[in-house]
N, C-alpha and C positions, 0 to 999 in steps of 0.2 A: 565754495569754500573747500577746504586741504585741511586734512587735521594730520600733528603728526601720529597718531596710532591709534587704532580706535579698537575698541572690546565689541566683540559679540559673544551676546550670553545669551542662554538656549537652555533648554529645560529636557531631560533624557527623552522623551517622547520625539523632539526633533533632531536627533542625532543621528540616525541614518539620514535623512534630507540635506542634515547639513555638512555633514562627513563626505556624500556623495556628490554633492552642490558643487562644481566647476562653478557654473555660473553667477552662483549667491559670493563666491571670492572673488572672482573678478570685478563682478561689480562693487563690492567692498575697496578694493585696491585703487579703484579708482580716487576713492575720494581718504585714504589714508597713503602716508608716504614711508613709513615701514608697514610689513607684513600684519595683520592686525590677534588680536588676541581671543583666542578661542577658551571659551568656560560654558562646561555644561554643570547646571548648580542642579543639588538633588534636596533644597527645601527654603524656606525663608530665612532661615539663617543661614545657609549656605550663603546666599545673593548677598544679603547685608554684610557678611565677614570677609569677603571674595572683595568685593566693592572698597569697601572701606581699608581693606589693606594696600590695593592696587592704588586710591588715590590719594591715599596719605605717603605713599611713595611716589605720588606722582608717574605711575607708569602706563597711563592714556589719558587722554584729551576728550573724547567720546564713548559714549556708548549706544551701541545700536542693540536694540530688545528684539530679537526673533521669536517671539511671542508671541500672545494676546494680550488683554488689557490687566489680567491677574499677574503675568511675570512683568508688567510695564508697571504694576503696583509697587511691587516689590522694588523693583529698582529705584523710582520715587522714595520709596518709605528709606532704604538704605541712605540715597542723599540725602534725605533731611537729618539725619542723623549724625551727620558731618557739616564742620563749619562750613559758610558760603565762602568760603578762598580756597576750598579742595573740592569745592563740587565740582562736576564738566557738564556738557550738554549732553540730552539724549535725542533717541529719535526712537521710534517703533518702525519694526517693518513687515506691520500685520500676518504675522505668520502663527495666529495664535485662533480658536473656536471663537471668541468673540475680539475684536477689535475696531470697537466703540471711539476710541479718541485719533486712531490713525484714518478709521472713516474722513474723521472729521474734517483732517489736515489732508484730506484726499491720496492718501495713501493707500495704494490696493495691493503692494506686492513691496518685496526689497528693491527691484528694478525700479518702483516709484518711489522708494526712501531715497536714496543713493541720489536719483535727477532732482528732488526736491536740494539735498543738499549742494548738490552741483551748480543748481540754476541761483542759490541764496548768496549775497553778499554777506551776510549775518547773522548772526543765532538771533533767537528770540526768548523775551521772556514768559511765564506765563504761571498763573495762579494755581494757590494748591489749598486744600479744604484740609484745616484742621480739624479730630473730631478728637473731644475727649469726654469716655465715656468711666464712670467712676476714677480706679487709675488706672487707666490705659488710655495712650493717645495714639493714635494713629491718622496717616494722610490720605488723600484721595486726590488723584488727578481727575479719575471721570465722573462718579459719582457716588452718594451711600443710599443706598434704600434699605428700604422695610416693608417685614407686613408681605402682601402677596408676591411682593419684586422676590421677597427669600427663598418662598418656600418656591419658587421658580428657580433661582439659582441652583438649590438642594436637588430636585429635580432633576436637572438640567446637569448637572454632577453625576445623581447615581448611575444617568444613564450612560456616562463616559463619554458625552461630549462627540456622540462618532459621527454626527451630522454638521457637525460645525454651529454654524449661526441659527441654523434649523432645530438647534437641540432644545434651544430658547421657546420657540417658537409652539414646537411640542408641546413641551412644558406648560406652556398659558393654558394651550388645548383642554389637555388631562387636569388640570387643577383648577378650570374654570368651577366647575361640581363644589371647591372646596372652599368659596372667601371665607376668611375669617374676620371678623369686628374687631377693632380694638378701640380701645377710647383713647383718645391724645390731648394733649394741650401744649403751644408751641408761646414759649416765651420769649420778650425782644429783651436786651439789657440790662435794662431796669427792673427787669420780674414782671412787667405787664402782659397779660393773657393777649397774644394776637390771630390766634385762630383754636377755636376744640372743636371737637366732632364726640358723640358717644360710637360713634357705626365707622371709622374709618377701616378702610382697607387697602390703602397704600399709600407710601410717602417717598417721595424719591427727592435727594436734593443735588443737584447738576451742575457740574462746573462746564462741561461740552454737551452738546446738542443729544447724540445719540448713545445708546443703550443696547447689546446685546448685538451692536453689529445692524442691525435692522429696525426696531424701534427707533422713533422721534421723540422722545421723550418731554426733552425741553428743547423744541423747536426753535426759540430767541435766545440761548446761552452762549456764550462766548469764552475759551478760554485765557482770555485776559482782560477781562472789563473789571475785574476788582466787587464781582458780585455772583452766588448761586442761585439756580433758577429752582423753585419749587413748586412740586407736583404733591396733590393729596387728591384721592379719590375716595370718597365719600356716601354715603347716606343713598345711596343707588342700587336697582336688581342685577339681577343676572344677567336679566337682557342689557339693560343699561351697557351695565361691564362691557360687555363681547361687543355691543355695538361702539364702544367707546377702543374697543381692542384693537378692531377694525381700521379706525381711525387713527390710530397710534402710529403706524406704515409711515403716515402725512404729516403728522403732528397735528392733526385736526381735533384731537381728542381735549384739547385745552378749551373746545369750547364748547363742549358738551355739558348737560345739568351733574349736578356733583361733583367736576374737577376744579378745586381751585390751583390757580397761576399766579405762583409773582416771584419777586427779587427780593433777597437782602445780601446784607454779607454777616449776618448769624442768628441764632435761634438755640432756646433751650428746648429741649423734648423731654415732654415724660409722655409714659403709654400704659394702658394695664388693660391688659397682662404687660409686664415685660415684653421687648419687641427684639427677637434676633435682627441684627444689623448686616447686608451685605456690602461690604467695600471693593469697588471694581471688580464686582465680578466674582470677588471670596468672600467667606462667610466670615465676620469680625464684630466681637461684640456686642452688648445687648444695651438698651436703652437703661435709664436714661444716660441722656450725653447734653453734651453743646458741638455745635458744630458753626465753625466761620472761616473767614477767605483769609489767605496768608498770603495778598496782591505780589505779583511779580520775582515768586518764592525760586523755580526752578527754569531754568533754560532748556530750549530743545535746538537742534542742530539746523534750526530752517528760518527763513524770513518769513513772517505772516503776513500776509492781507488786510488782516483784523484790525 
């Protein structure tokens, strides 16, 4: 595929890399037929107001996210914001500490974004998780957790991220010492009780497979079956945990005692205490919410397999 003009957006952190990048343009140029559009955004509203003016002008077809999966948020959260007749397609091109959903699509570099869209006859569509938690609504392409996934994120923040996907990883480490219990009850539709715990300590619910760049999280997810995968871990020690940790690498952890596994496409949460909310990767929200599948909501710039 040929688009005619495509944006890349970067976040100031990659602005020598990408100021300096010969090569991140080139390969760009390939698959756009004017010069393409350079925007370095300096917060979420930046993204969303940049976004939204460009494509209500119509002035690119694509956007490619130089990022990780939190500036790939952003960009998401921005389209949906806008009618489906101005939105474009995206693509990532894992340039970000965690990059969770371009794993997915086997994206390791911009050289592999740019051949993905090279080698595609088509865009694709693919699902997006609505989450609304009081009033606030927000989306998610990879996934929302709670519960220990946060205080992992938080972590994994203060320390500035200078290990990349390792930072994550850390993270488990140092705060193994720290689960915290929450009690939960997860509602289908109708209000009916389909799973509580009093002892949970994490929830994660998955629109793609991986988390954190290296975790399996929800090893069976797909981002376009029109369904999220959920993760709770439960009523388990410490050993439990770390040996279930271990397993997480594989996705082997779904079938350890205490994790439950399965599909829908929604669920009411309540928690108590209150549960800090992470969305791809940033912190968003606290419970309660509802959270379900908005099927075939956003496009990305490639043909899937799937």
């Amino acid at each position: 595929m040929i688009f005619t003009k495509a944006m890349l957006i970067y976040t100031p952190a990659k602005r020598k890399k990408i100021k300096k990048s010969q090569r991140l343009i080139f390969e760009i140029s390939k698959i756009s037929k004017e010069s393409p559009l350079f925007f370095e955004t300096q917060s979420v509203e930046d993204t969303h107001s940049f976004i939204y003016r460009c494509l209500s002008n119509k002035e690119v077809d694509v956007i490619l996210v130089a990022g990780g999966d939190g500036l790939l948020s952003s960009v998401c959260n921005a389209l949906m914001k806008l009618p489906k007749e101005l939105r474009v397609p995206f693509l990532p091109l894992a340039m970000g500490s965690g990059n969770s959903f371009a794993d997915d699509l086997g994206i390791k570099s911009a050289k592999d974004a740019v051949r993905h869209i090279e080698k595609s006859a088509s865009t694709s569509k693919v699902d997006v998780l609505k989450v609304t938690a009081g009033k606030d609504i927000f989306y998610c392409v990879n996934l929302l957790g709670g519960g220990f996934i946060t205080d992992v994120t938080k972590s994994a923040e203060e320390s500035g991220k200078k290990i990349g996907a390792f930072s994550y990883i850390a993270a488990v480490i140092k705060l193994l010492r720290k689960l915290k219990n929450y009690e939960i009850r997860f509602l289908d539709r109708e209000s009916k009780v389909i799973f509580q715990s009093s002892k949970a300590v994490l929830i994660s619910f998955n629109n793609n497979c991986k988390t954190g760049a290296a975790f399996k999280m929800a090893p069976n997810a797909l981002i376009n079956d029109g369904l999220f995968d959920v993760v709770i871990l439960h009523d388990i020690s410490l050993f439990e945990f770390f040996i279930g940790f271990l397993k997480l690498f594989k996705g082997k952890h779904i079938y350890c005692r205490g994790c439950e596994y399965f599909q829908t496409d929604y669920i009411k949460v309540e928690t108590l205490p209150n549960m800090a909310l992470m969305q791809d990767g940033e912190l968003s929200g606290t419970s309660p919410f509802e959270i379900e599948v908005l099927k075939n909501e956003l496009e990305i710039a490639e043909m899937l397999n799937v």
